[in-house]
LUMNUVO-911932 format. One record per residue (C-alpha): residue number from 1; residue in one letter; chain; x, y, z. Coordinates in Angstrom, 1 decimal. Layout:
N
@k=NUM, r=A, c=A, px=X, py=Y, pz=Z
...
***
This chain:
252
@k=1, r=X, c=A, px=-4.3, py=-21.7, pz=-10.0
@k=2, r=X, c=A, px=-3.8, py=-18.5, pz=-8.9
@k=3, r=X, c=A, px=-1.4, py=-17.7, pz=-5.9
@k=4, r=X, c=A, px=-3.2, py=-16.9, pz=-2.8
@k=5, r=X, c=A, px=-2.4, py=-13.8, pz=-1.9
@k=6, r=X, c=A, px=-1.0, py=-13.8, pz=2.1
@k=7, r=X, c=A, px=0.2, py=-9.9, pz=1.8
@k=8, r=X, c=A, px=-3.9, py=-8.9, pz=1.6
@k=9, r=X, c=A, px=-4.5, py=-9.8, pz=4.7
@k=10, r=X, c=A, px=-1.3, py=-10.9, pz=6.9
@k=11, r=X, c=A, px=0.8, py=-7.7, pz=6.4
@k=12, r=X, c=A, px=3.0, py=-8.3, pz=9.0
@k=13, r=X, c=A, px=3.9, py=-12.2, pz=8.1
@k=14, r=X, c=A, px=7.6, py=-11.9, pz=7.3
@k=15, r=X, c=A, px=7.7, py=-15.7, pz=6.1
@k=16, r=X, c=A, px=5.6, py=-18.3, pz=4.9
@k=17, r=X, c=A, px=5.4, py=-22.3, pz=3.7
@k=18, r=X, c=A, px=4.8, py=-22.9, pz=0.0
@k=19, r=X, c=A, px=5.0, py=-24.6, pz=-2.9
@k=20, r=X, c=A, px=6.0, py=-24.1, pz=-5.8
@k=21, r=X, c=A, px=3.2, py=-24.5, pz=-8.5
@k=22, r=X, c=A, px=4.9, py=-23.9, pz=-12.2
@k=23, r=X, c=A, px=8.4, py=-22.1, pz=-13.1
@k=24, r=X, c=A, px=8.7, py=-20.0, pz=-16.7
@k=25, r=X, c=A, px=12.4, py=-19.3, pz=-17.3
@k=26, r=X, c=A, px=13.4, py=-17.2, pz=-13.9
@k=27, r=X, c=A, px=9.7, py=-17.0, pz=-12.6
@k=28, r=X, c=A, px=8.3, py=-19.2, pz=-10.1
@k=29, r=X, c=A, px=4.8, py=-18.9, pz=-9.7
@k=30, r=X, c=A, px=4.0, py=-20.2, pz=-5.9
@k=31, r=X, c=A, px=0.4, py=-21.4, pz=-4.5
@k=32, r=X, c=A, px=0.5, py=-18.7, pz=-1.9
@k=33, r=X, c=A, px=2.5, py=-15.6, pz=-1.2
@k=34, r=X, c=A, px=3.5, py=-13.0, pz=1.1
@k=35, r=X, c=A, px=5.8, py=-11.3, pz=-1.2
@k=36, r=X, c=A, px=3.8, py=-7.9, pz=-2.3
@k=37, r=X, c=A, px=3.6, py=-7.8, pz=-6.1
@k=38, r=X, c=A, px=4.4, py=-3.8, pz=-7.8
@k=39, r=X, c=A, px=1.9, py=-2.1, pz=-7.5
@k=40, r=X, c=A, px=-0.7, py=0.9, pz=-6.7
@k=41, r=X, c=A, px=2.5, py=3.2, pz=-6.8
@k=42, r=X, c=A, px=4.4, py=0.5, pz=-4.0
@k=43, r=X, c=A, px=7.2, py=-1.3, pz=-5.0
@k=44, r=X, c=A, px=7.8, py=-5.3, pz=-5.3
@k=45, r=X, c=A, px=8.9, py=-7.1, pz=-1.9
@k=46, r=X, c=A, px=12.9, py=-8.9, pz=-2.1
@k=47, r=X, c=A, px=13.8, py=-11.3, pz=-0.5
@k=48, r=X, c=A, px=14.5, py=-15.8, pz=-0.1
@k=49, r=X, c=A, px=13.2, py=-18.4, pz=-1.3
@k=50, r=X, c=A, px=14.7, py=-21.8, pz=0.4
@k=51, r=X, c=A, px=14.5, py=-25.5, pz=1.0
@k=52, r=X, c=A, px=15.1, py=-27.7, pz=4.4
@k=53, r=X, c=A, px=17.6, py=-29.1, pz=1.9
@k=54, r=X, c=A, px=19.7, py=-25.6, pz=1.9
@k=55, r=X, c=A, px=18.7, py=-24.9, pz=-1.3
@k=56, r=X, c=A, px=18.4, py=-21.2, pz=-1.4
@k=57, r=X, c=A, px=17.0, py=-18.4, pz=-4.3
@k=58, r=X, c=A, px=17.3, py=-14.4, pz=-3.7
@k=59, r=X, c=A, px=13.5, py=-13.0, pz=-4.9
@k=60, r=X, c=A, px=14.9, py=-9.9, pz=-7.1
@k=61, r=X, c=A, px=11.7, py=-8.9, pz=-8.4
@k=62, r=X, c=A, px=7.9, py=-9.6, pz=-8.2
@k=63, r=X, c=A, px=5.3, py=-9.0, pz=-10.1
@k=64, r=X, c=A, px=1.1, py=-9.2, pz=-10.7
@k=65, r=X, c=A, px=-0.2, py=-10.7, pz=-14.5
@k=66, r=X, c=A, px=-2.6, py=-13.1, pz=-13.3
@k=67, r=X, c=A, px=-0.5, py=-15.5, pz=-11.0
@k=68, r=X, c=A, px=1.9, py=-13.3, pz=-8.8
@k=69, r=X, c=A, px=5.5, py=-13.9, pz=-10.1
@k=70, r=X, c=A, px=8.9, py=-14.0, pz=-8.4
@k=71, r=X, c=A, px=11.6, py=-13.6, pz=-10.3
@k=72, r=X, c=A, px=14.7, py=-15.7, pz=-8.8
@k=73, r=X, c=A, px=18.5, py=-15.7, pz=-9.2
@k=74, r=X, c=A, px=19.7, py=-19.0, pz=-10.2
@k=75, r=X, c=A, px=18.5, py=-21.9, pz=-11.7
@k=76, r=X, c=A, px=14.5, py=-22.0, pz=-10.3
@k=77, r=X, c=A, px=12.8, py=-24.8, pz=-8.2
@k=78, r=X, c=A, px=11.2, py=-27.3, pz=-9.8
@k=79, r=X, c=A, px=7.2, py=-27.4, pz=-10.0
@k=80, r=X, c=A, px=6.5, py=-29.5, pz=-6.8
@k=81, r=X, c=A, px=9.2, py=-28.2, pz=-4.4
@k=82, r=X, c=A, px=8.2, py=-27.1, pz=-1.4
@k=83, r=X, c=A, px=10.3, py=-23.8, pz=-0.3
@k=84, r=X, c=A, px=9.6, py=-21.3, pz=2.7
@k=85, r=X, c=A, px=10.0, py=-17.7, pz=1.5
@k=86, r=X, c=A, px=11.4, py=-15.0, pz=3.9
@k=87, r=X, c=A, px=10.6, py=-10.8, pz=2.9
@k=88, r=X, c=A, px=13.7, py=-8.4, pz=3.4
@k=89, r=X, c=A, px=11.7, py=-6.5, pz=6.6
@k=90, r=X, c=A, px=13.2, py=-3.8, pz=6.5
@k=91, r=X, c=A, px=12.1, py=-2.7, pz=2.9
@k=92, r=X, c=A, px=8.5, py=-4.3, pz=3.3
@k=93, r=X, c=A, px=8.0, py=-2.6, pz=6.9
@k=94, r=X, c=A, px=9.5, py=1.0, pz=4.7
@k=95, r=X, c=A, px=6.8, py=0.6, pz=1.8
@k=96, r=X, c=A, px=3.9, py=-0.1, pz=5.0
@k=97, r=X, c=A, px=5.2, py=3.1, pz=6.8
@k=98, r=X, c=A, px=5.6, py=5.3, pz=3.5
@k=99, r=X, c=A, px=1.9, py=4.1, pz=2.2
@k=100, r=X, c=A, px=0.0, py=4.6, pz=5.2
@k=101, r=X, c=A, px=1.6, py=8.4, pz=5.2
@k=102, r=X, c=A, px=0.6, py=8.7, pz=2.0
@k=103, r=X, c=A, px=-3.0, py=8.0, pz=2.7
@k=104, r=X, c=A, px=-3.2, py=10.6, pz=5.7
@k=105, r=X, c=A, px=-1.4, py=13.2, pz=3.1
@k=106, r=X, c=A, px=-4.0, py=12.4, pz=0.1
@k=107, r=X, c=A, px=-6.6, py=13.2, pz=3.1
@k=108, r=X, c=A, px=-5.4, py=15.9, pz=4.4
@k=109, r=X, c=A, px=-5.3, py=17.2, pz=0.7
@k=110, r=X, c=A, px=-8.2, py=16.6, pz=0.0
@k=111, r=X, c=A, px=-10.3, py=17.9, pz=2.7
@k=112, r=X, c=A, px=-7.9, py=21.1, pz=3.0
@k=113, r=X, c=A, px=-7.3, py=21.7, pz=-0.6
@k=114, r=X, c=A, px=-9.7, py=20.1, pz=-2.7
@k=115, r=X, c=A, px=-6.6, py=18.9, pz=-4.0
@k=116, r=X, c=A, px=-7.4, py=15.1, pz=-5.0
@k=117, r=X, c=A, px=-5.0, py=12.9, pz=-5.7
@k=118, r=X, c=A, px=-4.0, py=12.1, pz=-9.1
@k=119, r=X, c=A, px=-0.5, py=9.5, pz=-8.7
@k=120, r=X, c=A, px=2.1, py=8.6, pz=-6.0
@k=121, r=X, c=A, px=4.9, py=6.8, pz=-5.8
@k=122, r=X, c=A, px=6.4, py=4.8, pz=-3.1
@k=123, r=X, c=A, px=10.5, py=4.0, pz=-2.1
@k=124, r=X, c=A, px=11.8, py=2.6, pz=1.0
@k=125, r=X, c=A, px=13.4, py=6.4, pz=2.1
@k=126, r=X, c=A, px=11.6, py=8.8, pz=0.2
@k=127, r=X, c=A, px=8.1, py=9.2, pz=-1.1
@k=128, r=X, c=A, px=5.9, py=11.4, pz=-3.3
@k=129, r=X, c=A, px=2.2, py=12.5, pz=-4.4
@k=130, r=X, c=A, px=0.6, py=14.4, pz=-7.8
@k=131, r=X, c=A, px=-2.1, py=16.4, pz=-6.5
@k=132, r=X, c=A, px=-4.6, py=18.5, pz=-8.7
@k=133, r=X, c=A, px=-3.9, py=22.1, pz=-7.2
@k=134, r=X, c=A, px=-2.6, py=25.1, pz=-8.7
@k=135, r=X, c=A, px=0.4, py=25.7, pz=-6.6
@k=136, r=X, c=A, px=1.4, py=25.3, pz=-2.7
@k=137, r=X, c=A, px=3.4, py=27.9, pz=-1.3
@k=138, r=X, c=A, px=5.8, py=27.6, pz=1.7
@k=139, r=X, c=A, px=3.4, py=28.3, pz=4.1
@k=140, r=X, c=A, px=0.6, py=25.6, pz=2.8
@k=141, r=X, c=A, px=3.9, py=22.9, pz=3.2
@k=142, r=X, c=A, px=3.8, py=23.5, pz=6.6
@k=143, r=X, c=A, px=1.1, py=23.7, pz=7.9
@k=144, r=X, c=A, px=0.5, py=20.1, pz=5.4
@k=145, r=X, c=A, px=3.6, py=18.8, pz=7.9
@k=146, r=X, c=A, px=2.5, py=20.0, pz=11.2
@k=147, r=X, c=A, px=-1.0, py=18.1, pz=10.2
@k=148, r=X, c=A, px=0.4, py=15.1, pz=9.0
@k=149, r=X, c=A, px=2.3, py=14.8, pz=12.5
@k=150, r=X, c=A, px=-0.4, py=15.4, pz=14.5
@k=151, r=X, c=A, px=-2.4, py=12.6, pz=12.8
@k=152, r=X, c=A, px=0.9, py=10.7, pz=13.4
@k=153, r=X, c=A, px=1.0, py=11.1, pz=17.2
@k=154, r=X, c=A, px=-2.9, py=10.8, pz=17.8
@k=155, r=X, c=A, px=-2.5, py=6.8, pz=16.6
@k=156, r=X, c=A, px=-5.0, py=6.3, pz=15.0
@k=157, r=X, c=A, px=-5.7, py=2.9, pz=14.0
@k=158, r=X, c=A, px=-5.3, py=1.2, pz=10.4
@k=159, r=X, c=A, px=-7.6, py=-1.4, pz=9.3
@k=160, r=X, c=A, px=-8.5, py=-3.3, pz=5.7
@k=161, r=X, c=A, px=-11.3, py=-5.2, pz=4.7
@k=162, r=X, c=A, px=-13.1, py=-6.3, pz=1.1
@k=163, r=X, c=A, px=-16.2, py=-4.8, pz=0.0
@k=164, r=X, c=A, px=-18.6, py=-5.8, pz=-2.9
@k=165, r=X, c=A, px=-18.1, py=-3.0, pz=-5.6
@k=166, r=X, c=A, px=-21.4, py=-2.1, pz=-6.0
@k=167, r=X, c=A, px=-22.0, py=-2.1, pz=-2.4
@k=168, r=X, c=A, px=-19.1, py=0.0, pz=-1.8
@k=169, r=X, c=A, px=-19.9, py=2.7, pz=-4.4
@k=170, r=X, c=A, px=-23.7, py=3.1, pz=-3.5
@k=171, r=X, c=A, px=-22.3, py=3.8, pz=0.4
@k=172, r=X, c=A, px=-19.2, py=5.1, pz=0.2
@k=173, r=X, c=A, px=-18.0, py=8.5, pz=-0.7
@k=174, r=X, c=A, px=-16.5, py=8.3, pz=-4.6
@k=175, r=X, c=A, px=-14.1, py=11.3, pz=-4.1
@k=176, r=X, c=A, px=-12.5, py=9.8, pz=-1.2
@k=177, r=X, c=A, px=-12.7, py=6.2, pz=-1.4
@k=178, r=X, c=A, px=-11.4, py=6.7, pz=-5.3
@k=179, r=X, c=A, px=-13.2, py=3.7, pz=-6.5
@k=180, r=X, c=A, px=-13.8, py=5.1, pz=-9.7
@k=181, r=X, c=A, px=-10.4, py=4.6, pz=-10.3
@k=182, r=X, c=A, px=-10.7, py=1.2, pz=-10.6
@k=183, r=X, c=A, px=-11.1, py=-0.9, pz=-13.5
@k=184, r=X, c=A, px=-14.2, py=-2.1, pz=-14.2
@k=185, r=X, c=A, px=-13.3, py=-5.9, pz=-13.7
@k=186, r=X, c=A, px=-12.9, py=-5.4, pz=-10.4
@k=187, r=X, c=A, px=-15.6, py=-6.2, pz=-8.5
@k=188, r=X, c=A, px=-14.2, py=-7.2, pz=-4.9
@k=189, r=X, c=A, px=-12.8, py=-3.6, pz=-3.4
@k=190, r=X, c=A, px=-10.5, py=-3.7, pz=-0.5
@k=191, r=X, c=A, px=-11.1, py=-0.7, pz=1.1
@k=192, r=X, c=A, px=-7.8, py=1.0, pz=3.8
@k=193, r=X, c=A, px=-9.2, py=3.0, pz=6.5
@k=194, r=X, c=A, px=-7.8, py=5.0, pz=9.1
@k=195, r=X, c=A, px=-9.9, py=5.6, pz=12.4
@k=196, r=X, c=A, px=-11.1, py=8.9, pz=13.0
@k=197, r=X, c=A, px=-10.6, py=11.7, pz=15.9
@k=198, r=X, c=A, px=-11.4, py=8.9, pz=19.0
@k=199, r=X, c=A, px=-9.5, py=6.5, pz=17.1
@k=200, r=X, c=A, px=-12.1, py=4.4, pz=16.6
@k=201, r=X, c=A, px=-14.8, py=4.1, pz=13.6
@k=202, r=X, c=A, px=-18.1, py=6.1, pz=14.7
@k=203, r=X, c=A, px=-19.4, py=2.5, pz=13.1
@k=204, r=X, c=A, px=-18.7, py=-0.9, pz=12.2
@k=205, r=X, c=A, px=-16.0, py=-0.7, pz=9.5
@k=206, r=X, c=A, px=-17.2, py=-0.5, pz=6.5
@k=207, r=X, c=A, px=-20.9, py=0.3, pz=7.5
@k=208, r=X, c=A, px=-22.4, py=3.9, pz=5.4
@k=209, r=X, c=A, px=-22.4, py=5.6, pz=8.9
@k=210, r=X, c=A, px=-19.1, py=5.2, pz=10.1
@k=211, r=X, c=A, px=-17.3, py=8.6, pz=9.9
@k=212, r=X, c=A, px=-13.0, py=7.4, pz=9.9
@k=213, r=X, c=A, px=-11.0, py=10.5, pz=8.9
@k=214, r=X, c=A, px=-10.1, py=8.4, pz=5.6
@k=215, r=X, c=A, px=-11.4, py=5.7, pz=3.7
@k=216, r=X, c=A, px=-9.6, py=4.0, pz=0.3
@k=217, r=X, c=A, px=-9.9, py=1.3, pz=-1.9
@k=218, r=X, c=A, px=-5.9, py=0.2, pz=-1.8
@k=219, r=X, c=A, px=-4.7, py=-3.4, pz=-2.4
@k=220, r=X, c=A, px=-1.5, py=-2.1, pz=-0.8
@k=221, r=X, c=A, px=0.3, py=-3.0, pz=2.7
@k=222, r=X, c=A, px=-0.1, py=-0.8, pz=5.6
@k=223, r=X, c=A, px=0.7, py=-0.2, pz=8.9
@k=224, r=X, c=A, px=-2.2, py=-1.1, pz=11.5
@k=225, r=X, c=A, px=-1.7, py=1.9, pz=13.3
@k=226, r=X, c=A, px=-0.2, py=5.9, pz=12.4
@k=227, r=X, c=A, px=2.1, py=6.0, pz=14.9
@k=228, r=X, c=A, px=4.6, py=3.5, pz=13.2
@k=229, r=X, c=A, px=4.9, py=5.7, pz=10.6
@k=230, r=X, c=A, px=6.9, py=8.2, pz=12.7
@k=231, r=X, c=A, px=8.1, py=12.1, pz=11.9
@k=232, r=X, c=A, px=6.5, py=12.9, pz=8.7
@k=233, r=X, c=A, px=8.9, py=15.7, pz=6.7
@k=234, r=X, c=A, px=7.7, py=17.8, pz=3.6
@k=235, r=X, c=A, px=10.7, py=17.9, pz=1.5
@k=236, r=X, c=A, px=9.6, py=20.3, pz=-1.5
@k=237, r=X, c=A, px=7.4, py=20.5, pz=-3.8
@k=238, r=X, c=A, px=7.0, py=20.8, pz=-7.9
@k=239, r=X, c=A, px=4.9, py=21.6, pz=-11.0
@k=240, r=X, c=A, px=3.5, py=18.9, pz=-12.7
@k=241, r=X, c=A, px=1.8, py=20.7, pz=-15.6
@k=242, r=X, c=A, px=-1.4, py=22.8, pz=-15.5
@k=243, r=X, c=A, px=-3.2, py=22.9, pz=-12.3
@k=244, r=X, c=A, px=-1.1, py=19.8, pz=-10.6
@k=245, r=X, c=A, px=1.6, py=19.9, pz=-8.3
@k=246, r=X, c=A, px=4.1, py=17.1, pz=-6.7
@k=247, r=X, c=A, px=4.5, py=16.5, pz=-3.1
@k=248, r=X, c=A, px=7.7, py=15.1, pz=-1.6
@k=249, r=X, c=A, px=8.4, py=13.9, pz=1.5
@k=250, r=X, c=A, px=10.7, py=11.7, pz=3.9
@k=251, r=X, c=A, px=9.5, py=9.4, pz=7.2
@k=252, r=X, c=A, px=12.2, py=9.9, pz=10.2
***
């Protein structure tokens, strides 16, 4: 059985009731989580594992290869045991600020630059994004900033739901929504969107009419709204090879 997986829909749940369903070596496999597995360019949730007994387990590491797996210090639980897990906030709450940014600057890129977006990578203080484009200059950064922060201060709200693929790619725009990214076995999408200019859908989310100013498929945590993820700053940028260029960048 397969964890259920709380962080998909409950993003702001710091803890949760479970129990644990089998253990291999430091790995507990649990029958629900909140604890985001790596991945999509976001890093693994930390945090504790512990029993009304006072048995307690730091998370160090979690990951997604069929059932979600947290890998614990210590001897594991025992299949059976039923623990209450607790996320480090602050990193979690980092990763949902850093990951909705990095949705507004793949948008931004790509309906200013025809620049789509080819990688990113998440941290809990710094973030960046591969782009296809030739080269920014100086000037492009900033004006990329000055954007990025007015999309911050409109708030705009955040919202994620699950589409059937097909569905989804015969209504949805490929180039922004990404889904041919995807593997093929995927056939559920969940799709990240942020509202447009009113701050509200021009339709019901995820109806073919509804204009938001983006619209993803991402299995990642966000923020429900862009003004949590505060001053937006364009740290530098780099070559990645022929015609694809890094973009840094820091939330204050």
């Amino acid at each position: 059985m397969s964890s259920e997986p709380l962080y998909l829909e409950e993003t702001t749940r710091r803890s949760f009731e479970a129990t644990v369903d089998s253990v291999a070596g430091d790995r507990v496999v649990l029958d629900r989580t909140c604890f985001y597995p790596t991945g999509g360019g976001q890093p693994h949730d930390t945090g504790t594992l512990r029993t009304d007994e006072g048995a307690e387990w730091r998370v160090t590491e979690v990951t997604k290869k069929g059932d979600v797996l947290h890998t614990v210090d210590g001897d594991p639980p025992n299949p059976g045991t039923v623990v209450t897990g607790e996320l480090d906030w602050e990193r979690r709450f980092a990763h949902m600020r850093y990951h909705t940014a990095q949705h507004l600057l793949s948008a931004v890129l790509l309906a200013e630059y025809d620049a789509e977006t080819t990688g990113n990578q998440l941290y809990d203080d710094h973030a960046h994004l591969d782009c296809a484009y030739d080269r920014f200059e100086a000037s492009d950064l900033n004006a990329i900033e000055r954007r990025m922060n007015a999309l911050v201060a409109d708030a705009r709200g955040v919202e994620w739901y699950t589409m059937d693929r097909e569905a989804a790619e015969a209504s949805l725009d490929e180039s922004r929504t990404r889904i041919h990214l995807l593997p093929d076995s995927i056939t559920e999408v969940r799709i990240v969107e942020i509202a447009g200019e009113d701050g509200v859908d021009d339709g019901e989310a995820g109806e073919a009419g509804a204009d938001p100013f983006d619209r993803t498929a991402c299995a990642g945590t966000h923020v429900a709204n862009t003004a949590d993820v505060g001053d937006v700053e364009i740290t530098g940028r780099r070559t990645q090879g022929a015609e694809e260029e890094r973009v840094e960048f820091v939330l204050r």
